[in-house]
N, C-alpha and C positions, 0 to 999 in steps of 0.2 A: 501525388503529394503536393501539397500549396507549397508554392511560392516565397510567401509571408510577407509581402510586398506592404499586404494591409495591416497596422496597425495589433488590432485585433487576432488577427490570423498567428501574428508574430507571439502571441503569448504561450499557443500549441508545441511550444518546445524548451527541452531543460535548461538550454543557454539563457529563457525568458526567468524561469523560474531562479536561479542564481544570480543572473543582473539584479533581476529587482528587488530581491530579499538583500540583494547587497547594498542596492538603494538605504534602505531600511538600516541599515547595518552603522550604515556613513553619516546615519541623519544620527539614531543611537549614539553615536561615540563623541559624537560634535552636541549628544546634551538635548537632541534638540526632537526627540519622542516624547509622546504623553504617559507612558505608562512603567518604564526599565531604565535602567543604566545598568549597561554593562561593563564589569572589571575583567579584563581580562587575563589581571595577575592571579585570577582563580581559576583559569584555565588548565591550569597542571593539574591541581586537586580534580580536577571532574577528567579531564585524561588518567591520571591514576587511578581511579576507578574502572575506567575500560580497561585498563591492561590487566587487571586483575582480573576484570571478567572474560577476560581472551584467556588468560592461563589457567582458572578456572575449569571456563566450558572446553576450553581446545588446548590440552596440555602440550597434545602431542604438533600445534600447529594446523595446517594447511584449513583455514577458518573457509565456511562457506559461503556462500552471499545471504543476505537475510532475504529469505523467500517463505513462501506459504509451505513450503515442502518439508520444515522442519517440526512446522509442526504438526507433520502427520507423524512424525518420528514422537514417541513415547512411551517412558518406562523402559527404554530399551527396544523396543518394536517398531519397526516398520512395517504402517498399517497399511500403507497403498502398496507395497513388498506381498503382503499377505493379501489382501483383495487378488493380484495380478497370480498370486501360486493356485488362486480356485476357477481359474478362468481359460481357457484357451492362448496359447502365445499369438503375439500378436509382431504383425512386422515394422521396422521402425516408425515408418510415417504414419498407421493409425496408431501406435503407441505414444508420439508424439502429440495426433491430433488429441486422443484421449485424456492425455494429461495436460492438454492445454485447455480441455475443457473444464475440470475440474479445477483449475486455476482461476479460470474466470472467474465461474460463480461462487469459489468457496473466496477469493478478495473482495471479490463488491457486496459479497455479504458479510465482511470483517468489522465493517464501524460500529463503535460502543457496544458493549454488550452490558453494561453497566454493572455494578458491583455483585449483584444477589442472582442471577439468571445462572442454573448448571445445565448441563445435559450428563444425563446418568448413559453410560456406555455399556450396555452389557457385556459384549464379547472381553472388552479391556476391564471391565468392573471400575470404571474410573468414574466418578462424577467432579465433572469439571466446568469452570467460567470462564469469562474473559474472552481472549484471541483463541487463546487453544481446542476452546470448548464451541465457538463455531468453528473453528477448523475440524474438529470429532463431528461436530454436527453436518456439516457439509458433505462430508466423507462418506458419511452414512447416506444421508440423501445420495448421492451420487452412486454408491454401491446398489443399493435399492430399484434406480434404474429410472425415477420420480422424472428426470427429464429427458430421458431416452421415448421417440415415438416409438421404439421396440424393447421395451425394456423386458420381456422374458427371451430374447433371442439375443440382441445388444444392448446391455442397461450400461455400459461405461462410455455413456455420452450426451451431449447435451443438446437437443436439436431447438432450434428458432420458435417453431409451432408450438413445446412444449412452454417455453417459455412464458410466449406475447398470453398462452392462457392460463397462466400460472393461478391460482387462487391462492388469498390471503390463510384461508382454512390447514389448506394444505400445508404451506410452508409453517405456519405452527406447528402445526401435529410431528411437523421432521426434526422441527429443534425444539419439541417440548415445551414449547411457550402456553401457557397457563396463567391466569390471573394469580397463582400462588408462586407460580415460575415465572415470572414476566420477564419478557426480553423487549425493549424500547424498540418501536419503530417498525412491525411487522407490518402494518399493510405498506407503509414507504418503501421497505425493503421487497414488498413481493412486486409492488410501481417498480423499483428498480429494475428487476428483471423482466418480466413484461416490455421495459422499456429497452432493456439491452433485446431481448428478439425482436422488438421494430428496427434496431438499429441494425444488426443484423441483416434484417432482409431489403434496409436500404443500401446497404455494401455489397453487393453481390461477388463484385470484384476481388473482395478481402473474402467475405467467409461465404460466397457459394462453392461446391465442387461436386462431382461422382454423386449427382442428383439430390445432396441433403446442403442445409443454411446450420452451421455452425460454429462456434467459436474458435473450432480447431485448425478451420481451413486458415487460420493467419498464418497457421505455420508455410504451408503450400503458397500463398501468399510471398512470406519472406524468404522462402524461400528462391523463388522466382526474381528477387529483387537483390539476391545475392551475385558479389562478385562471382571471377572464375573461380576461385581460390575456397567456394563456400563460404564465405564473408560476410558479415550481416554488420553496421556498426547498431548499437547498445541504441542510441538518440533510434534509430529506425524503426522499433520496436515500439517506443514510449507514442511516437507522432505519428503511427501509423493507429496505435489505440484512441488519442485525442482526437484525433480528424475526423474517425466513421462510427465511435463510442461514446463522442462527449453528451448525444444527445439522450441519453439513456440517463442522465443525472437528473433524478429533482433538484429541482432549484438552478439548476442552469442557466445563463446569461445567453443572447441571442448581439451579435453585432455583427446584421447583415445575413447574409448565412455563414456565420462562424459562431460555434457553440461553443462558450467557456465556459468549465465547470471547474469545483474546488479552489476558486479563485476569491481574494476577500477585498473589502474597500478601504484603501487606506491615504486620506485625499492632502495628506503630507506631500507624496510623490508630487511633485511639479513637472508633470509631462504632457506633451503633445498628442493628440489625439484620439479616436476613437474611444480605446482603451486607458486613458488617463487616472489615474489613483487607484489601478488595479496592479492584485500582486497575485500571481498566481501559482497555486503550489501542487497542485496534481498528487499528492498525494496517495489514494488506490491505484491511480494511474500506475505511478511509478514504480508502487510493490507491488505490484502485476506484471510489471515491467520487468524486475528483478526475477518475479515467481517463474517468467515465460525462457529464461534463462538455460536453465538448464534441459527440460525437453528438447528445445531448440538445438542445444551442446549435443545432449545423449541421441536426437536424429539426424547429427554429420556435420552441422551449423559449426561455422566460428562466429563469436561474440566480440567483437572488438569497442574499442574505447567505453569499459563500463564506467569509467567515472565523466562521462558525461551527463549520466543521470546524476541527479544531487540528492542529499540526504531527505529524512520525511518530516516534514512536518507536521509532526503526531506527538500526544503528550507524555509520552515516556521519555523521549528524546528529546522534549521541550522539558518537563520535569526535573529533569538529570541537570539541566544548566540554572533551574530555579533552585532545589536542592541545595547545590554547591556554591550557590549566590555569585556564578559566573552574570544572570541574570536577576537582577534584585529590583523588587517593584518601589516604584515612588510613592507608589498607597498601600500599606502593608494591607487597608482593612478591607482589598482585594479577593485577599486570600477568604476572608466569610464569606462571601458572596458567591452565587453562582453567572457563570457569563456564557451569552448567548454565542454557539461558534462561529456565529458572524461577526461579532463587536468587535470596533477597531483594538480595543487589548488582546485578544485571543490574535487576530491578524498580524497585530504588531510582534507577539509571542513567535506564534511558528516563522515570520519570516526572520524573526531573529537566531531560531533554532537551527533554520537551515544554512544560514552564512555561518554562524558555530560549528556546526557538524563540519563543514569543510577545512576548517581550522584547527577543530580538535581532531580531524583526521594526522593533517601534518604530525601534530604534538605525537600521537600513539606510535606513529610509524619510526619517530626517532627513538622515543622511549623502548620499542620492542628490536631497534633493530629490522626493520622492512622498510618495502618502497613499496607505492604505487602499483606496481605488477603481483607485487607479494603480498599484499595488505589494500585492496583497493577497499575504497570507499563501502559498499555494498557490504564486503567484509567486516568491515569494523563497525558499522550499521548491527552484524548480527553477532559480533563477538562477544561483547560490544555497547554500543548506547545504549540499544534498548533495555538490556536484563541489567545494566546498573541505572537505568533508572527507575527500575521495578524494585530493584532492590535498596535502593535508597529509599523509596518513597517507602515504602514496608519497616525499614527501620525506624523511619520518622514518623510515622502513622498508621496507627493501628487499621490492620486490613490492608493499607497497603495503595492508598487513592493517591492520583498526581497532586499536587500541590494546587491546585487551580481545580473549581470546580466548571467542568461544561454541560450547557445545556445542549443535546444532539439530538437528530431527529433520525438516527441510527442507518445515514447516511453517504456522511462526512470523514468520519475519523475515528 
């Protein structure tokens, strides 16, 4: 693991990602952004919303972390439950590697799916969009066995090889993408994976092991890097994916050999070096980060300090503070327009979003009665931000779109 001595280097971690959306935050409230003022006497109203969406979805309590795991959960069923009852038991650590690889590829394949894109499910008879609908889709690829180099013997895995040759053809054909189905950004997405197996087989360290290159050996990995105690902290997980992952990003930044990816330009910041007027938000990173969680848990890992990852900077959760006009734009005639998710407003946005999340954390935890241990972060991320800002936007707008239109190159977010 780096250092961080270098400038640049120093953005590879969540304590970069919360400083400088806090930056952001400080410049906000002193007036002194192009694009927001934030009130933050409206901060209860958009916390009252969470808690309702915590008692809602989690009556009974003990809320999960927001991970990709939930949404294999549907209609009631546990679809990766049901894959794993037609299959051979498997012993913790490939069960762990297994679902760590599914995790990868079913989060770097999450950004935009845009409004009109389903995949029809047969076995669930679901046809579904959005997050959930590549998460079904991914599932499926994955069960198929699409990136297994043995996929009639071992298909619940994902190997380097299958990856770096991944064709754009193919990955249509897995999530249904059709000029009448269009899903934004197929051949980016299939560059993305392609790019994750080079990345891959330049880590040997991280994901080679037992003669195969794949995603799952990070566990084998953190695990090695764990205390005596099986102890992993939360931050180890996140900058151990930024460091040997970042270069799998289109569009990625190069400083030196430091690869920043997810990260926007925002030339307010008044800083010193390399890295100057960048805010970085890691984003996939981090809900990967979260997703990697519990494998990690359920093969013997302790997980410690998860709120050192910080909230996401993604527009449900960006949504939820515009909604509630916690976040109120200085040009309303914003809102017509579509914006590029590079532009300094979209940057100025989510790093707004993620200094709020950590704020509207407090607020929820006193409203519900928890702390911290009981209600971290991650938690309230899934009880939580996101599905009231689904559900706010759906009240306010027919179908249900964020308040902010983005243009994505089905990358990002």
């Amino acid at each position: 693991m780096r250092t961080h001595a270098d400038p640049a280097a120093a953005l590879l971690t969540p304590e970069a990602v919360r400083e400088r959306c806090g930056k952001v935050f400080d410049l906000a409230l002193s007036g002194r952004t192009k694009h927001f003022d934030v009130d933050l006497a409206r901060l209860d109203v958009a916390a009252g919303l969470v808690v309702s969406e915590i008692r809602r979805n989690y009556p009974r309590g003990n809320v999960p972390l927001h991970s990709r795991w939930r949404h294999f959960e549907l209609n009631g069923r546990d679809l990766w439950a049901e894959i794993l009852a037609h299959h051979q038991p498997m012993a913790p650590d490939a069960l762990a590697r297994a679902r760590i690889d599914l995790a990868v590829i079913s989060v770097l394949l999450d950004a935009g799916a845009g409004a009109d894109w389903h995949y029809n499910d047969a076995p669930t008879e679901l046809a579904i969009g959005r997050s959930e609908g590549l998460a079904l889709a991914s599932l499926r690829m994955f069960e198929a066995g699409l990136l297994s180099s043995t996929p009639n013997e071992d298909p619940l895995r994902v190997d380097q090889e299958k990856l770096e040759n991944l064709k754009p053809e193919a990955l249509a054909h897995a999530f249904q993408a059709t000029p009448q189905n269009a899903l934004p950004g197929i051949d980016l997405r299939t560059r993305l994976l392609n790019n994750l197996g080079r990345a891959l087989a330049a880590a040997p360290s991280v994901f080679a092991g037992n003669g195969s290159v794949r995603p799952g050996h990070i566990y084998d990995y953190l695990k090695s890097r764990s205390d005596a105690g099986g102890t992993v902290p939360a931050r180890l997980i996140l900058i151990t994916l930024l460091e040997h992952l970042g270069a799998a990003w289109p569009g990625a930044r190069r400083f030196g050999d430091v690869v920043i990816a997810d990260a926007g330009d925002f030339p307010l910041l008044e800083l010193a070096g390399a890295a100057d007027g960048i805010v970085p938000f890691h984003k996939l990173s981090q809900w990967l980060s979260y997703s990697l969680i519990e494998p990690l848990q359920e093969a013997g890992l302790t997980i410690s300090n998860l709120d050192d990852l910080t909230g996401l900077a993604e527009y449900r959760n960006g949504g939820l503070f515009i909604d509630t006009r916690v976040l109120v734009l200085k040009d309303r005639s914003a809102l017509d327009r579509a914006h590029d998710a590079t532009s300094e407003l979209i940057v100025e946005w989510r790093a707004l979003t993620v200094a709020l999340l950590d704020r509207l954390a407090v607020r929820v935890r006193e409203m519900t009665g928890t702390d911290a241990t009981s209600l971290p972060l991650g938690a309230v991320l899934q009880g939580g931000t996101w599905s009231a800002g689904r559900r706010i936007a759906a009240d306010l707008r027919p179908g249900g779109p964020p308040p902010l239109t983005i243009t994505t190159d089905g990358t990002l977010f």
